[in-house]
SEKE-601702 format. One record per residue (C-alpha): x, y, z; residue in three letters. Coordinates in steps of 0.2 Angstrom, whole numbers, plus 2048, in hexadecimal, padded with zeros to 3 digits. Layout:
<sites>
XYZALA/...
</sites>
This chain:
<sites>
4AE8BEBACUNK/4B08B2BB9UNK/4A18A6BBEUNK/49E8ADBCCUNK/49B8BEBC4UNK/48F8B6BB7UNK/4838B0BC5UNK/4838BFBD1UNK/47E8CBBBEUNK/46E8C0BBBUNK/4678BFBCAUNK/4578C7BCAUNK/4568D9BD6UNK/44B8D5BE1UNK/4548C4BE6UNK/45D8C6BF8UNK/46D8C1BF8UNK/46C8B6C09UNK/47C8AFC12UNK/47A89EC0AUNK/4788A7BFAUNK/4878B2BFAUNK/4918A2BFFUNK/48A899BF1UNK/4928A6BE5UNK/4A38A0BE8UNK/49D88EBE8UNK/4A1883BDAUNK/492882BCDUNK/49A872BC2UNK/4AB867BC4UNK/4B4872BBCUNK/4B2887BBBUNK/4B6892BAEUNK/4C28A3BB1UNK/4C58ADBA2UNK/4CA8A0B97UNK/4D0893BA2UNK/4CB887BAFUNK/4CA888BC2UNK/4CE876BCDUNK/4BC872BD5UNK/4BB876BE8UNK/4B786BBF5UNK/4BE85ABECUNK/4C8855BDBUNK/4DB850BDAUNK/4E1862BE0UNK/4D5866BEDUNK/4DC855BF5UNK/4EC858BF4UNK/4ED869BF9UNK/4E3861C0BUNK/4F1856C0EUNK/500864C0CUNK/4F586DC19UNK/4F385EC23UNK/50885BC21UNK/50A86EC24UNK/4FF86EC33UNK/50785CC3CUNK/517861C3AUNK/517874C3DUNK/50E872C4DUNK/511861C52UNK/523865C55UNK/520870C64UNK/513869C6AUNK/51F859C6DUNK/52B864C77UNK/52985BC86UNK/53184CC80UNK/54085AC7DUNK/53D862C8EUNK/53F851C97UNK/55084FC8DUNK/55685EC90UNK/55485DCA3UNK/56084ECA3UNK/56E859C9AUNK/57E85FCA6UNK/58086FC9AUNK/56C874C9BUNK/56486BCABUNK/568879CB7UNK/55D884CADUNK/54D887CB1UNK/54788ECA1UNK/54587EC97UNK/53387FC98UNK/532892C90UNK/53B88AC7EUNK/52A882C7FUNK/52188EC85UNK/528899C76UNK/52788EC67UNK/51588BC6AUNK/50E89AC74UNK/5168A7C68UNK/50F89EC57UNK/4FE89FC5DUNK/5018B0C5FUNK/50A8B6C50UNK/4FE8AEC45UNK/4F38BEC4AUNK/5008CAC44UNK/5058BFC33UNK/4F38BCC30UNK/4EE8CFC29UNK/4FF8D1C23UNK/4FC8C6C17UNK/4EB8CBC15UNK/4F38DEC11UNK/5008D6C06UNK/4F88C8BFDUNK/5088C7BF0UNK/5118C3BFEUNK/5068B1C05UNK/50F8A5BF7UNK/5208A7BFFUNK/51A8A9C11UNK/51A895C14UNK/52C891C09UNK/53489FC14UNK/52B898C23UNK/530886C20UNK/54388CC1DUNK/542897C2CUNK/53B888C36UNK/54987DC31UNK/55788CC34UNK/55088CC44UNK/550877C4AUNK/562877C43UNK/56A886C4CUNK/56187EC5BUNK/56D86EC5AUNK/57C87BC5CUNK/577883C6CUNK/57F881C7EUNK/57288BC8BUNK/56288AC8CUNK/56189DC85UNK/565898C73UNK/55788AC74UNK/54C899C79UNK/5518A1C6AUNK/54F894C5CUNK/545884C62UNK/53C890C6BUNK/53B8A3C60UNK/5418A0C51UNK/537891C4DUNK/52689AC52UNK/5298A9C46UNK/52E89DC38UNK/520891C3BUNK/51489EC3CUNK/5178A5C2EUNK/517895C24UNK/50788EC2CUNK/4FC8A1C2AUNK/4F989EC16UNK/4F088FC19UNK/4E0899C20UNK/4DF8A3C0FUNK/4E2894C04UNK/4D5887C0DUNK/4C7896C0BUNK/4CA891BF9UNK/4CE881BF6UNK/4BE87AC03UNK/4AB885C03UNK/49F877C07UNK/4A886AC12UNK/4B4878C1AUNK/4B186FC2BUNK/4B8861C24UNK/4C686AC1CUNK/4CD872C2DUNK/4C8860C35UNK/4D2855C29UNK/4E1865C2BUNK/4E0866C3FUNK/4E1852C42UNK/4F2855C39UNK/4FA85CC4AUNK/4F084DC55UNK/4FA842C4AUNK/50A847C4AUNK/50884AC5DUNK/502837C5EUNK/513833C54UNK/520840C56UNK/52483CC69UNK/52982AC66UNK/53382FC57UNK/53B83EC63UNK/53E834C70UNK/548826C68UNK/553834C5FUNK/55783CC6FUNK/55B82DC77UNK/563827C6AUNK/56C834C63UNK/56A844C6DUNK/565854C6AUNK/57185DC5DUNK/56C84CC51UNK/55984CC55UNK/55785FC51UNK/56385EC42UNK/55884EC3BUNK/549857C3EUNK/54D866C34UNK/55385AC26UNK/541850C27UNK/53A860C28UNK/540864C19UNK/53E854C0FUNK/52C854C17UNK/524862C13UNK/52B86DC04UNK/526860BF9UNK/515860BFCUNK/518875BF8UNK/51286FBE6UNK/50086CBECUNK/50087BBF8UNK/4F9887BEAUNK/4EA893BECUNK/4D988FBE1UNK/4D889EBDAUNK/4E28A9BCFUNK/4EB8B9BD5UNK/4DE8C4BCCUNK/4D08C0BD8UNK/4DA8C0BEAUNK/4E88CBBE7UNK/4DB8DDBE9UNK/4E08E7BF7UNK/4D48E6C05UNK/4D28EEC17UNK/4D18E1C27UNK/4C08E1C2CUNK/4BF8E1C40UNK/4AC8E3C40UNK/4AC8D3C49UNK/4B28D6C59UNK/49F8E0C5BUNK/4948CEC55UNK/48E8C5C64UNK/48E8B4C5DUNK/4A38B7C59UNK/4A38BBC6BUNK/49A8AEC74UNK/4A18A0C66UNK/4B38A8C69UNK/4B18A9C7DUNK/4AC896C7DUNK/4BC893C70UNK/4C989BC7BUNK/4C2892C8CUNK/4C2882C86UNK/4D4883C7DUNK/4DB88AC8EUNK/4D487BC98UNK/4DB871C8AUNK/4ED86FC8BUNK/4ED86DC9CUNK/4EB85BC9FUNK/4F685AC91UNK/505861C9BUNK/502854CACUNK/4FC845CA4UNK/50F83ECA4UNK/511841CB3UNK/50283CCBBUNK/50282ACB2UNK/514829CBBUNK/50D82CCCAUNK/50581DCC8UNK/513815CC7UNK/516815CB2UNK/525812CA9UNK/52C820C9AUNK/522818C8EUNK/513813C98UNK/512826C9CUNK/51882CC8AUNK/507822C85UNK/4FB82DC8CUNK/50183AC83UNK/501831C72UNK/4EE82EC75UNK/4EA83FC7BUNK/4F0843C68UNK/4EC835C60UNK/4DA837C65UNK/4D884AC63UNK/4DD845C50UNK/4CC83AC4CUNK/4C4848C56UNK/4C9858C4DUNK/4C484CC3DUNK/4B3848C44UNK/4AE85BC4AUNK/4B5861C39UNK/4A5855C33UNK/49B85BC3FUNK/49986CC3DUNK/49786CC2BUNK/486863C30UNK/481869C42UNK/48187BC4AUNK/49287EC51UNK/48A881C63UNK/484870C63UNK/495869C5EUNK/4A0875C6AUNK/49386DC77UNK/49685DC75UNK/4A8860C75UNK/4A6868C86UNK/49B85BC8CUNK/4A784CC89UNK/4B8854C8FUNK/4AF85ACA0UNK/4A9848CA3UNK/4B9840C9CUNK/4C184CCADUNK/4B7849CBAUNK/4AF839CB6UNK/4BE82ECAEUNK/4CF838CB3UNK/4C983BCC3UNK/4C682ACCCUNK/4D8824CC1UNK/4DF818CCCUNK/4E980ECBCUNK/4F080FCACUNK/4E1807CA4UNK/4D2817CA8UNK/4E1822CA6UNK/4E281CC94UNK/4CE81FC91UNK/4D082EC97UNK/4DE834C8AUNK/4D282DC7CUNK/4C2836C84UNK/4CA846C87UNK/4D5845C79UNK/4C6845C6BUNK/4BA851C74UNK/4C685DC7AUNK/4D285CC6DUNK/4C585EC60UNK/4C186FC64UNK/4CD878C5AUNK/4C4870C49UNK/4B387BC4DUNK/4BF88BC48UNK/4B788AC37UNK/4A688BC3EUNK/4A6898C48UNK/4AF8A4C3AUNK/49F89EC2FUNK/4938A3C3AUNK/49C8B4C3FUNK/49D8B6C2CUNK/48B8B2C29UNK/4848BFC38UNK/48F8CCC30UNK/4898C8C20UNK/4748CBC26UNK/47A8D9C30UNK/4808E1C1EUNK/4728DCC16UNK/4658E4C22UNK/46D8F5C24UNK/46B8F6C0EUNK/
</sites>
């Protein structure tokens, strides 16, 4: 019988199990756990919790990080005899971003449903992934970049990201803020460094090499660190079949935490997508321009690191506040009266770590639904 089991059998009757409680159960008691005879990693720090933090911060950089660097394609692109009279370049974009976010919602309770099926979802992801940046360097129209920059690459990197949210739940209980901080400031750096790198390829060396190079790094990069991307736990305690509870969607404080969420990550990307062109409108040069958006990223890293910290110690309403707060001043106070380069800058590494931070309070809101739903149980027993 597992430790967990052990505690939740001697605790008295008439103790309430309280939200903190119940937590506490999958908490780790000592270092090291015992599971039917052998021993369980300790959570939230040791060797393997570490390492399994940095293939989810590898996983994260490079999965997302590549899309979100499209304009440095885009630009490229626009230059080419055979795809500049398109006017589609932006959808390949539009796709490899905008359909990962959405499948993830479709993947997410597949795997949940299928939970045999999570420990190849990332391999055939990555493999998928790289399929589709190497069939990328063979196309001729702006169609086939659609279909595998653009499709192809969103379903494979959906699938090889979506694993990541059932194996941190493990690996991380007390500092889970942190965790999701440390993994989300993977894609702020890789969008810092991946535009320089980019940009030298395609000028360089043109498209059919950079795509083909990055599906080789991409390979190099990140199925090694496949090792360390293990769950915790052993099959026997995650592999029972269980329905998706959608009970959420009726809590207020998922609504209200979700609502905020959603504006502030709409408002987001938007400076993200005119910045280039407004520092040239200042009269930048290609890599004066490309700067401000290698600080927008660059900052947003340190902040996803410090609101991962943040709500692990302060009420994630405080925090999305804050966040709020300092991207709404960074807009009107600092981007507004821009005149130069030099408060066009600030305003990258203001609203970069306020704004960018935003994504790392995920982590707090999914607690605070959890523990609602969780006093909501308890009350109606």
């Amino acid at each position: 019988m597992s430790t967990t089991e052990n505690i939740a059998l001697q605790a008295s009757p008439s103790q309430e199990l309280s939200p903190s409680n119940v937590e506490a159960l999958h908490e780790p008691i000592e270092p090291v756990e015992e599971h039917e005879g052998f021993s369980l990693p300790p959570a939230d720090g040791g060797k393997d919790a570490w390492l399994f933090l940095l293939a989810c911060f590898m996983l994260e950089g490079l999965i997302w990080g590549f899309p979100a660097s499209y304009g440095i394609f885009q630009e490229y692109y626009s230059t080419q005899e055979a795809l500049a009279g398109s006017g589609n370049l932006a959808v390949v974009g539009t796709c490899a971003m905008g359909i990962m976010y959405m499948d993830i919602a479709f993947i997410f309770p597949l795997l949940k449903a299928f939970p045999q099926v999570r420990k190849w979802a990332t391999p055939i992801g990555l493999i998928v992934v790289c399929l589709a940046l190497g069939l990328g360097s063979l196309a001729t129209n702006t169609t086939h970049l659609v279909l595998t920059q653009g499709i192809f690459y969103a379903i494979g990197g959906g699938f090889a990201w979506t694993p990541i949210l059932f194996l941190i739940e493990e690996w991380w209980v007390r500092r889970r803020g942190f965790a999701y901080g440390v993994m989300l400031a993977g894609m702020g750096l890789s969008g810092a460094v991946l535009p320089m790198i980019l940009d030298w390829l395609l000028h360089n060396y043109g498209f059919r090499t950079t795509l083909r190079v990055s599906a080789i790094v991409f390979a190099v990069l990140n199925f090694p660190i496949l090792l360390f991307f293990k769950p915790r736990l052993p099959p026997s305690q995650t592999s029972q079949l269980r329905g998706f509870d959608m009970s959420f969607w009726k809590d207020p404080t998922f609504l209200i935490l979700q609502s905020g969420n959603v504006l502030q990550g709409l408002g987001y990307f938007l400076p993200a997508i005119y910045l280039p062109s407004f520092a040239k409108s200042l009269g930048a040069s290609n890599l004066e321009s490309m700067a401000t958006i290698v600080l927008l990223n660059g900052a947003a890293s340190m902040g996803c690191l410090c609101m991962g910290l943040a709500v692990d110690r302060y009420h994630v309403t405080t925090c999305l506040c804050v966040s709020a707060m300092g991207s709404t001043i960074g807009v009107f106070v600092i981007w507004g009266v821009s005149q130069s380069l030099l408060p066009l800058y600030a305003f990258c590494l203001m609203y970069g770590a306020f704004a960018g931070s935003n994504s790392s309070s995920w982590s707090a809101v999914v607690r605070d639904t959890k523990q609602k739903q969780m006093r909501a149980d308890s009350v109606d027993r």
